[in-house]
C-alpha positions as CSV (number, residue, x, y, z in Angstrom):
1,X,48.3,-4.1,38.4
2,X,50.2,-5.4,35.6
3,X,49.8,-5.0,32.0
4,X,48.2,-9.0,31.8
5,X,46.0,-8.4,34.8
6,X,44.3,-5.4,33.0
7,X,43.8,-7.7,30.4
8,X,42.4,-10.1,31.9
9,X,40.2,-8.2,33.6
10,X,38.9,-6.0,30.3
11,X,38.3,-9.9,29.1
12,X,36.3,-11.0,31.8
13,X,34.2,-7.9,31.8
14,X,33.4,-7.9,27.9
15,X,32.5,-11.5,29.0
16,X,29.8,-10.4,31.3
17,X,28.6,-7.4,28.6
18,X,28.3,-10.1,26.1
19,X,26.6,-12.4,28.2
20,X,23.9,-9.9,29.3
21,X,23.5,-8.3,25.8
22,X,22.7,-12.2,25.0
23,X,20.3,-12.6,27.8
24,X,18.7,-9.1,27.0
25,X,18.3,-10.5,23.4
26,X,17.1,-14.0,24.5
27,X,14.1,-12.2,26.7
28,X,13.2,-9.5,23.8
29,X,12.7,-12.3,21.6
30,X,10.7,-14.5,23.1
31,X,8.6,-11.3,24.6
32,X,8.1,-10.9,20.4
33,X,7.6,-14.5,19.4
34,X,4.8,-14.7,22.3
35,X,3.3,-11.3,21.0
36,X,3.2,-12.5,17.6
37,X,2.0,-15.8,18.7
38,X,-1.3,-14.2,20.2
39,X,-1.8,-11.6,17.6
40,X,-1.4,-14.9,15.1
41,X,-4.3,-17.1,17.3
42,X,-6.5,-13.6,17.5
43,X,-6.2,-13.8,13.6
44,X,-7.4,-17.1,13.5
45,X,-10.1,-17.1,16.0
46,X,-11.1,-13.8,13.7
47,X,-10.9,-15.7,11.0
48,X,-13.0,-19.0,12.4
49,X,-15.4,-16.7,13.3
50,X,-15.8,-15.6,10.3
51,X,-15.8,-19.2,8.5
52,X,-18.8,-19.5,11.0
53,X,-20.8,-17.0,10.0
54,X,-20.6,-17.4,6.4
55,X,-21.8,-21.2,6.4
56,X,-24.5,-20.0,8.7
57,X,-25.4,-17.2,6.1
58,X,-24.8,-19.3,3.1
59,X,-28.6,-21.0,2.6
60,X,-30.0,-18.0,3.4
61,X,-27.6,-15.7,1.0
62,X,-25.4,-17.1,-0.9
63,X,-24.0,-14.0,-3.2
64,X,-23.1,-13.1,0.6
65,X,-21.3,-16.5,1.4
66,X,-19.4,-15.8,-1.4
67,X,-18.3,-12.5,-1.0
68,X,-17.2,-13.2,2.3
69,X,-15.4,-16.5,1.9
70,X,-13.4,-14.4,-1.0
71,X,-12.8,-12.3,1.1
72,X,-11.6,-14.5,4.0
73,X,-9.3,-16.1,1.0
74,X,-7.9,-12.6,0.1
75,X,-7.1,-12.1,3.9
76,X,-5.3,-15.4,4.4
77,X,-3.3,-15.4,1.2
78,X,-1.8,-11.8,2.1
79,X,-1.2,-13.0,5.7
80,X,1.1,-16.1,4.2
81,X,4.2,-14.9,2.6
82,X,5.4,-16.3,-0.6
83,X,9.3,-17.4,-1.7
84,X,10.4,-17.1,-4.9
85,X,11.0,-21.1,-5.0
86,X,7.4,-21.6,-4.0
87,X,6.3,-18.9,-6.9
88,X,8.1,-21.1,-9.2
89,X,7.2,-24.4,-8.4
90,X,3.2,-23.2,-8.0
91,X,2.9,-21.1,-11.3
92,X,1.5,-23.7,-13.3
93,X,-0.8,-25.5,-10.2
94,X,-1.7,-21.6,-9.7
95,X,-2.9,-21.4,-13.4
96,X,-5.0,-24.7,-12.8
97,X,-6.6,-23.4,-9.7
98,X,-7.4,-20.0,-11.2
99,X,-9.0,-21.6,-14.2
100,X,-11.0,-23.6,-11.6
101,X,-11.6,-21.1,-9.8
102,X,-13.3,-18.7,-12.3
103,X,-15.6,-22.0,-13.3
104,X,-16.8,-22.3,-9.5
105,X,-17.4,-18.7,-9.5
106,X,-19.1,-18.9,-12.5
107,X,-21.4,-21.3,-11.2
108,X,-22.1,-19.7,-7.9
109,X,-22.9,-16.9,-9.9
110,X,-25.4,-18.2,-11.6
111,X,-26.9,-20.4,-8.8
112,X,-26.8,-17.5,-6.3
113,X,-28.8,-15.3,-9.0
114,X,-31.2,-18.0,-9.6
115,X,-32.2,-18.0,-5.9
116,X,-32.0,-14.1,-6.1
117,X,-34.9,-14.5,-8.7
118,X,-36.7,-16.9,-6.9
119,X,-36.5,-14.2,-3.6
120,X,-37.4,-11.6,-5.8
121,X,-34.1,-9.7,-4.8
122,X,-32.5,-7.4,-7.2
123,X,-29.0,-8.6,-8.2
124,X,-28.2,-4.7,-7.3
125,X,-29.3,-5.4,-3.4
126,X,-27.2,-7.9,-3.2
127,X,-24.2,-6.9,-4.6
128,X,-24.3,-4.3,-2.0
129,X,-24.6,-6.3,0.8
130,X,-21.3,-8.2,-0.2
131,X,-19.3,-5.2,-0.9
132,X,-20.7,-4.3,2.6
133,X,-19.6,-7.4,4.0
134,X,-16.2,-8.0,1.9
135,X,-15.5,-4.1,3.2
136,X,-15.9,-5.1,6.5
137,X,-13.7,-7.6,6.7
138,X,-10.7,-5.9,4.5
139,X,-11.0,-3.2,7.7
140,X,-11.3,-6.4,10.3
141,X,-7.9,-7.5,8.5
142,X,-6.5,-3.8,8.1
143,X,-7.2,-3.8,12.1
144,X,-5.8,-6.9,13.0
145,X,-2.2,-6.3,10.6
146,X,-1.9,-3.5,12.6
147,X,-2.4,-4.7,16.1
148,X,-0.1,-7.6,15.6
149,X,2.2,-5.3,14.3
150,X,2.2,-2.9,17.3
151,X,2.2,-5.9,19.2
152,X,5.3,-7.3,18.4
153,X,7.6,-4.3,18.3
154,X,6.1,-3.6,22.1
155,X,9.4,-4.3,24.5
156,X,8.4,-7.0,26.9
C-alpha cells in the first residue's frame, strides 16, 4: 500500500471519528436541552401552583399573600440570569421600580395589619406564618435548582 493510499485511508477514517464524535455531541445535547426543558416546565408548574395558592390565601391572609408572592419574586428573579448590558440599561427603571415597590409594601403593610386588628391576630403570629411560608418555598426552589441541575448533566 503506497504512501498516498495510507493517507487516504488515515483521512477517511478521522472522517468517520469526526462524524461520530459530532453525532455523539448532537444526541448528548438534545438529551440535555430536553432535561432542562422538563426541569424548566416542573419550575413553572411549581411556580403556578404557587401563584394559585396565594390568590386563594390572599382574602383570608394577606401578610401571607405577601410573603409568598415575594418570595415567588425572589425565586424567579434568581432563576433568570442577568447581562451586564441589561444591568446597564435597567439601573435607573430598577431604581423606579424599587421606590415603587417599597410604597406598595408599605401599603400592604399597613392594610394587612389593619385586617390583623380587625381579626384580632397578633402581628407576631403572622409574621411567623410568612417566614414559615417564605421558608418553604426558598427549600421548594433550593429542591428544584438542584434537580434540574442533576437532571441535565444525566447522559441521555
Amino acid at each position: 500500500m503506497s504512501i498516498k493510499d495510507k493517507a487516504a485511508e488515515a483521512g477517511d477514517k478521522a472522517k468517520a471519528t469526526a462524524e461520530k464524535a459530532k453525532q455523539s455531541a448532537e444526541r448528548a445535547y438534545e438529551g440535555a436541552r430536553t432535561r432542562a426543558i422538563k426541569a424548566y416546565d416542573g419550575a413553572r408548574d411549581g411556580a403556578a401552583t404557587a401563584r394559585r395558592k396565594t390568590g386563594e390565601g390572599l382574602e383570608s391572609n394577606p401578610l401571607v399573600a405577601l410573603g409568598a408572592g415575594l418570595g415567588l419574586g425572589l425565586i424567579i428573579g434568581a432563576l433568570i440570569p442577568r447581562s451586564q448590558r441589561e444591568k446597564e440599561a435597567l439601573r435607573s427603571v430598577g431604581r423606579d421600580i424599587n421606590n415603587r415597590a417599597h410604597g406598595a409594601f408599605d401599603a400592604a403593610k399597613s392594610a394587612g395589619e389593619a385586617q390583623l386588628k380587625e381579626r384580632g391576630i397578633t402581628p407576631e403570629a403572622a409574621e411567623n406564618v410568612a417566614r414559615d411560608v417564605a421558608r418553604g418555598i426558598g427549600e421548594a426552589a433550593k429542591s428544584s435548582a438542584g434537580a434540574a441541575t442533576e437532571a441535565a448533566k444525566r447522559k441521555s
